[in-house]
N, CA, C and O of each residue as an XYZ file, in Angstrom:
468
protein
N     208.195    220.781      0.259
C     207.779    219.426      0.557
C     206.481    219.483      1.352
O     206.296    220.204      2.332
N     205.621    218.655      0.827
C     204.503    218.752      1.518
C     204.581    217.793      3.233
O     205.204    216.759      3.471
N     203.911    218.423      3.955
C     203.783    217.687      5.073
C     203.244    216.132      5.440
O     202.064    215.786      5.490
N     204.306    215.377      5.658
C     203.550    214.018      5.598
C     203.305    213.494      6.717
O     203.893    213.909      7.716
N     202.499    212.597      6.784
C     202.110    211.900      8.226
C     203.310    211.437      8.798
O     203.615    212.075      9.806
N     204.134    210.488      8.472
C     204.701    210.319      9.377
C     206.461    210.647      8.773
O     206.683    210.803      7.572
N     207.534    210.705      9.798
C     208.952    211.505      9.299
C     209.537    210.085     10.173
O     209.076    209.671     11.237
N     210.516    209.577      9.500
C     211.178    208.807      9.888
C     212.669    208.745      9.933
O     213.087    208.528      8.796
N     213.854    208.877     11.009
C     214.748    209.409     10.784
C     215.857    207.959     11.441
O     215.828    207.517     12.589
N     216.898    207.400     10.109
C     217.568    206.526     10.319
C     219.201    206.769      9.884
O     219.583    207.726      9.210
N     219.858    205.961     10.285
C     221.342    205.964     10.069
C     222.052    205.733      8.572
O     222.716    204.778      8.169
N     221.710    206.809      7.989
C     222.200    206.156      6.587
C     223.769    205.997      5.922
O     224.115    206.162      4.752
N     224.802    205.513      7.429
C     225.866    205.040      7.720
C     225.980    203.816      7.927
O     227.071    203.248      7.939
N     224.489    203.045      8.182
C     224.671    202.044      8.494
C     223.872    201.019      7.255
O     222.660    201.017      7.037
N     224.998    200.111      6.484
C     224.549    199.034      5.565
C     223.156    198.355      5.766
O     222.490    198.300      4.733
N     222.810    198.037      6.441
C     221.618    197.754      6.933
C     220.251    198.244      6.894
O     219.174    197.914      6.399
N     220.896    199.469      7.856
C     219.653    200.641      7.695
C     219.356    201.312      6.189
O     218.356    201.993      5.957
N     220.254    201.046      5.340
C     220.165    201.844      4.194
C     219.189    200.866      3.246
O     218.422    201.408      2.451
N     219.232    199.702      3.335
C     218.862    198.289      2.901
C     217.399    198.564      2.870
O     216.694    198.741      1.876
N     216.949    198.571      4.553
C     215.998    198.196      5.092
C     215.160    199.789      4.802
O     213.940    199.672      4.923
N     215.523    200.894      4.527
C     214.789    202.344      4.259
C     214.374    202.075      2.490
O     213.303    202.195      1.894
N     215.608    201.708      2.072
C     215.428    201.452      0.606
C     214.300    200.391     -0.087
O     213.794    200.247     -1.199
N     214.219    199.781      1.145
C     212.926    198.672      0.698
C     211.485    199.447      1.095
O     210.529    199.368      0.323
N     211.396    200.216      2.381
C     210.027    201.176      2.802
C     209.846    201.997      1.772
O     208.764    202.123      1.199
N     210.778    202.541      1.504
C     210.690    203.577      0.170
C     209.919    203.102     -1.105
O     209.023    203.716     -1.685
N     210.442    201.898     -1.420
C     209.682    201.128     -2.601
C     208.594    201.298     -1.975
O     208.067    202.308     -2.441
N     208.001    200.878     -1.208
C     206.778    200.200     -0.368
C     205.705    201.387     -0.066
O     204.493    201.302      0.135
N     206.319    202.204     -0.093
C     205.432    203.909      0.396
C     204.999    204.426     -0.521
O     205.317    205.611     -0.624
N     203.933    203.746     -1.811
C     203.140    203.865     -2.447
C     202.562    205.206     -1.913
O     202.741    206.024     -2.816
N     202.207    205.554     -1.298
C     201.445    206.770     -0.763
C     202.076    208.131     -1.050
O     201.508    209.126     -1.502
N     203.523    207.971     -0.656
C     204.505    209.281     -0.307
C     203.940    209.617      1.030
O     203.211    210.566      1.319
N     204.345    208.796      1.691
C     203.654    208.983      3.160
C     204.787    209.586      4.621
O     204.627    210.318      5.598
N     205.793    208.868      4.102
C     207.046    208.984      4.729
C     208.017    209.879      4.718
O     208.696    209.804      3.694
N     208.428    210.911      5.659
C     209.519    211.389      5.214
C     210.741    211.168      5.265
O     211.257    212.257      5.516
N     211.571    210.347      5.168
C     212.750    209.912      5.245
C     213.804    210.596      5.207
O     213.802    211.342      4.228
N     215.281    210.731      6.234
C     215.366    211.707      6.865
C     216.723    210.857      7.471
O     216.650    209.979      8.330
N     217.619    211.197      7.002
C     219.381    210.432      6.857
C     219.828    211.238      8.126
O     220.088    212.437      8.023
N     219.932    210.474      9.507
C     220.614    211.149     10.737
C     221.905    211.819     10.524
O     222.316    212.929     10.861
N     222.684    210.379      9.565
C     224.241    210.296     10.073
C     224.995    211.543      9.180
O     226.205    211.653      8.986
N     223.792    212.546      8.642
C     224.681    214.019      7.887
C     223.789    215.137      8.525
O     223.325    216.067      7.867
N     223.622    214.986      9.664
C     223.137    215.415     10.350
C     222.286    216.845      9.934
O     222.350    217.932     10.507
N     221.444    216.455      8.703
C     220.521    217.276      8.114
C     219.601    217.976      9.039
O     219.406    219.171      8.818
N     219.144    217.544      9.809
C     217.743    217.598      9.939
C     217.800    218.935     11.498
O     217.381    218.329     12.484
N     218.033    219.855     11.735
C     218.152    220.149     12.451
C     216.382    221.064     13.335
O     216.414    221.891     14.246
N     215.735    220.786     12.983
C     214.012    220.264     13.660
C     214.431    219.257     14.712
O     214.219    219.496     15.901
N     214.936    218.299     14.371
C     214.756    216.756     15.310
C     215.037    217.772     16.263
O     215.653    218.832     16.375
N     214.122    216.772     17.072
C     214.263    216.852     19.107
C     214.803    215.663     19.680
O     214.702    215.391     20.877
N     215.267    215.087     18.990
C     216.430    213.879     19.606
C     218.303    213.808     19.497
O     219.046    213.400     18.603
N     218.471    214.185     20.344
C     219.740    213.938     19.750
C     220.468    213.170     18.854
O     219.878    212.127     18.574
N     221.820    213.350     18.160
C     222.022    212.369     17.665
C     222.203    211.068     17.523
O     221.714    210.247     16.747
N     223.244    210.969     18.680
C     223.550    209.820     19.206
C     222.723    208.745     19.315
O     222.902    207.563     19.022
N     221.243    209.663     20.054
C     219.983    208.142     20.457
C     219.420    208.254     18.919
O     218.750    207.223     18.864
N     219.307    208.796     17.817
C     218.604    208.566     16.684
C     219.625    207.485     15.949
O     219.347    206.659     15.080
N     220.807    207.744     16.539
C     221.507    206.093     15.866
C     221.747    204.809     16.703
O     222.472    203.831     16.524
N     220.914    205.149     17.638
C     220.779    203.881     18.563
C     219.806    203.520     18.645
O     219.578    202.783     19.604
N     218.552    203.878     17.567
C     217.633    202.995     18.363
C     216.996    204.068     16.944
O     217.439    205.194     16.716
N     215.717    203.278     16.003
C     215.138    203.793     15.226
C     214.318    204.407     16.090
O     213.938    203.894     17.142
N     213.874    206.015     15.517
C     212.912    206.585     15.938
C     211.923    207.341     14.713
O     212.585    207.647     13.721
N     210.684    207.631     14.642
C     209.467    207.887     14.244
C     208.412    209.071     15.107
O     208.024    209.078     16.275
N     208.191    209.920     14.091
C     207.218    210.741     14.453
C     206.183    210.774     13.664
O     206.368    211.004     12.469
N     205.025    210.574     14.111
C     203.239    210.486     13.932
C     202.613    211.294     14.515
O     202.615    211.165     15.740
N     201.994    212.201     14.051
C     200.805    213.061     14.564
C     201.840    214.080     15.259
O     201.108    214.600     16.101
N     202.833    214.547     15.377
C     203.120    215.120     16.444
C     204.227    214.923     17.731
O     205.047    215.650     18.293
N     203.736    213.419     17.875
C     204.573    212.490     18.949
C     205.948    211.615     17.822
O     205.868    211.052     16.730
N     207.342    211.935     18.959
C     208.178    211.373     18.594
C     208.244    209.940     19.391
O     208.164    209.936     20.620
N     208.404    208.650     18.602
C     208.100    207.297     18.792
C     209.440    206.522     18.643
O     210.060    206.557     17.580
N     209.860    205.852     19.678
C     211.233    204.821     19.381
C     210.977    203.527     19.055
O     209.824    203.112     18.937
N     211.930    202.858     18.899
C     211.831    201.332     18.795
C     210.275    200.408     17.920
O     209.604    200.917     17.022
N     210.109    199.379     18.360
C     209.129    199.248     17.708
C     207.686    200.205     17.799
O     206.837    200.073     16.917
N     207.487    201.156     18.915
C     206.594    201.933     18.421
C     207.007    203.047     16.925
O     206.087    203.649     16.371
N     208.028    203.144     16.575
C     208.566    203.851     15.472
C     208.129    203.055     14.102
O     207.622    203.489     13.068
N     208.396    202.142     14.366
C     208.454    201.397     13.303
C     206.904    200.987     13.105
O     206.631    200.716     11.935
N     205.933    200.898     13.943
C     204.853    200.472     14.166
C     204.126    201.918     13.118
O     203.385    201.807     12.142
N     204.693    203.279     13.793
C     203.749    203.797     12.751
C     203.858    204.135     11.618
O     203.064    204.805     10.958
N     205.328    203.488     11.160
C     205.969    203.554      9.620
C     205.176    202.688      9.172
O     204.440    202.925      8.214
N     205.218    201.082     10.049
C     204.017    200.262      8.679
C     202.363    200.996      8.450
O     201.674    200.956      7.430
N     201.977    201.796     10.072
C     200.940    201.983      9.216
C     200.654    202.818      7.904
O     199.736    202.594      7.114
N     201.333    203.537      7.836
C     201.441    204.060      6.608
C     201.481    203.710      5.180
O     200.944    204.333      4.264
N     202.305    202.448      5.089
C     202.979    201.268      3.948
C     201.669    200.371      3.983
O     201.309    199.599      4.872
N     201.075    200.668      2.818
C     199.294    199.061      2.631
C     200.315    198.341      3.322
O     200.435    198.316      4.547
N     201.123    197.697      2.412
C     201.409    196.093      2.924
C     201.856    195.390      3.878
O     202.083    194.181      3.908
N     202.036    196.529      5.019
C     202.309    196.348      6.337
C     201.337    196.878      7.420
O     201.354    196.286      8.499
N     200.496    197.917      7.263
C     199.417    198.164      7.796
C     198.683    197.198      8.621
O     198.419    197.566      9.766
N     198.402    196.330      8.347
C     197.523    195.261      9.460
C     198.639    195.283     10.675
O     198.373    195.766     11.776
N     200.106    194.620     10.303
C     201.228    194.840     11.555
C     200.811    196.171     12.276
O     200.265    195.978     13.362
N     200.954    197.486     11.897
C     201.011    198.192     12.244
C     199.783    198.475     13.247
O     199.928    199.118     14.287
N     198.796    198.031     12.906
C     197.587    198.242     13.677
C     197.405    197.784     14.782
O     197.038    198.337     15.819
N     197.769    196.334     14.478
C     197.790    195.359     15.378
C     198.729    196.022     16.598
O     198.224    195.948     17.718
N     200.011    196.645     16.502
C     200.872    196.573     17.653
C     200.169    198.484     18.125
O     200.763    199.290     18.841
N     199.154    198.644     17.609
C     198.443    199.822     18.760
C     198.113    198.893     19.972
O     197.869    199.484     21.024
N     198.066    197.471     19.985
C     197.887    196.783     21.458
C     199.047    196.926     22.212
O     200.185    196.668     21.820
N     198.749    197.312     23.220
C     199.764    197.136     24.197
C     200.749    196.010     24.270
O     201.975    195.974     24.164
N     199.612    194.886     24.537
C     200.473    193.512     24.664
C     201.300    193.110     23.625
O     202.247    192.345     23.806
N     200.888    193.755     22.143
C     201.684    193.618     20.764
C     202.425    194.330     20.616
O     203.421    194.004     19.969
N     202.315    195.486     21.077
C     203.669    196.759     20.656
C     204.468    196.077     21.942
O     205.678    196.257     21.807
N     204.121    195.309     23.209
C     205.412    194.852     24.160
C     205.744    194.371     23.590
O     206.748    194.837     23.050
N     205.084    192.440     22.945
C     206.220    191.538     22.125
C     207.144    192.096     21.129
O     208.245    191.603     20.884
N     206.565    193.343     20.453
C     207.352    193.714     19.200
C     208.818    194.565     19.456
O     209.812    194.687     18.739
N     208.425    195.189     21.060
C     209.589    195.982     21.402
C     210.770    194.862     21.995
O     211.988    195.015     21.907
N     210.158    193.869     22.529
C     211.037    192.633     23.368
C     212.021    192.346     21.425
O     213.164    192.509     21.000
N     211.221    192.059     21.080
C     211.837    191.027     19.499
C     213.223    192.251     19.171
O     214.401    191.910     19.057
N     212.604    193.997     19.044
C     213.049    195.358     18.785
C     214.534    194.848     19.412
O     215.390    194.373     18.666
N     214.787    195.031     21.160
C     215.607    194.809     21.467
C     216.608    193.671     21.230
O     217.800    193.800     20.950
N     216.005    192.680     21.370
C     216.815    191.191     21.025
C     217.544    191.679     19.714
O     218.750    191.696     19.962
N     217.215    192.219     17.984
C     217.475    192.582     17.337
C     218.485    193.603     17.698
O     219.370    193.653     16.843
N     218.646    194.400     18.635
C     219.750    195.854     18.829
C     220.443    194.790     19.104
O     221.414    195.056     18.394
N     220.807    193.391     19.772
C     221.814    193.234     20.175
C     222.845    191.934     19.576
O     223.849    191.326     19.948
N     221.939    191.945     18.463
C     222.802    191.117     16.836
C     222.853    192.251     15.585
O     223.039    192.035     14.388
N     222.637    193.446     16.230
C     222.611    194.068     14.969
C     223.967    194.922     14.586
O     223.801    195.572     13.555
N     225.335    195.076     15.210
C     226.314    194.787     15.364
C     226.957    193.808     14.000
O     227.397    194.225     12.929
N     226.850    192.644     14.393
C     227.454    191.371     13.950
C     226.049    191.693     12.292
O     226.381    191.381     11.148
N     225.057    192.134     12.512
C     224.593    192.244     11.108
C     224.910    193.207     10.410
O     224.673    193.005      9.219
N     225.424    194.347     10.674
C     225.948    195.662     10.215
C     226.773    195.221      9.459
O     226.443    195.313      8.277
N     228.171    194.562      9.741
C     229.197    193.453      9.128
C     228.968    192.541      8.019
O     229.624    192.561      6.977
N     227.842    191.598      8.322
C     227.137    191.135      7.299
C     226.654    191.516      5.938
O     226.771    191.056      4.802
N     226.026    192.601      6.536
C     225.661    193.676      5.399
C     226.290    194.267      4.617
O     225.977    194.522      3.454
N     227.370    194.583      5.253
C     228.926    195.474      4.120
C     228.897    195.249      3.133
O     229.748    195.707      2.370
């Protein structure tokens, strides 16, 4: 496998998360992403434990491992059609609102997991 910019590692136990990877995947025109199923605990590189890689999306770019909406921030840049998002929240003040929204989301995402089934 060739080395890609960015490795993205999610819960693919969780209805949701499987949803929401399956749609980036379409979207990663590039092959930019490496996508990277926590919950069979493949990946044994990661420097995160397990537990916090299913609590909270995390992302590595350049090197640096990235949580929450900074994770996700450098998954869109990667994806054209999310790229402007992605740029945009290199602002401070934008990657805060996006991590505030990040959290509010951890704490309906429960009751959406269910949904999702």
């Amino acid at each position: 496998m060739k080395n890609k910019p960015v490795k993205v590692w999610f819960d693919g136990d969780c209805p949701l998360c499987r949803r929401e990877i399956a749609l980036m995947r379409r979207l990663d025109s590039r092959d930019a992403i490496e996508f990277v199923n926590v919950a069979d605990k493949s990946d044994a590189s990661c420097p995160i434990d397990q537990s916090e890689l299913l609590a909270r999306f995390h992302a590595e770019e350049n090197g640096v491992v990235l949580s929450g909406a900074a994770a996700f921030a450098a998954m869109w840049r990667v994806i054209p059609a999310f790229r402007p998002l992605g740029l945009i929240a290199r602002n401070r003040i934008a990657l805060r609102l996006l991590e505030r929204l990040y959290k509010a989301f951890l704490k309906v995402r429960p009751r959406l997991q269910k949904l999702a089934s």
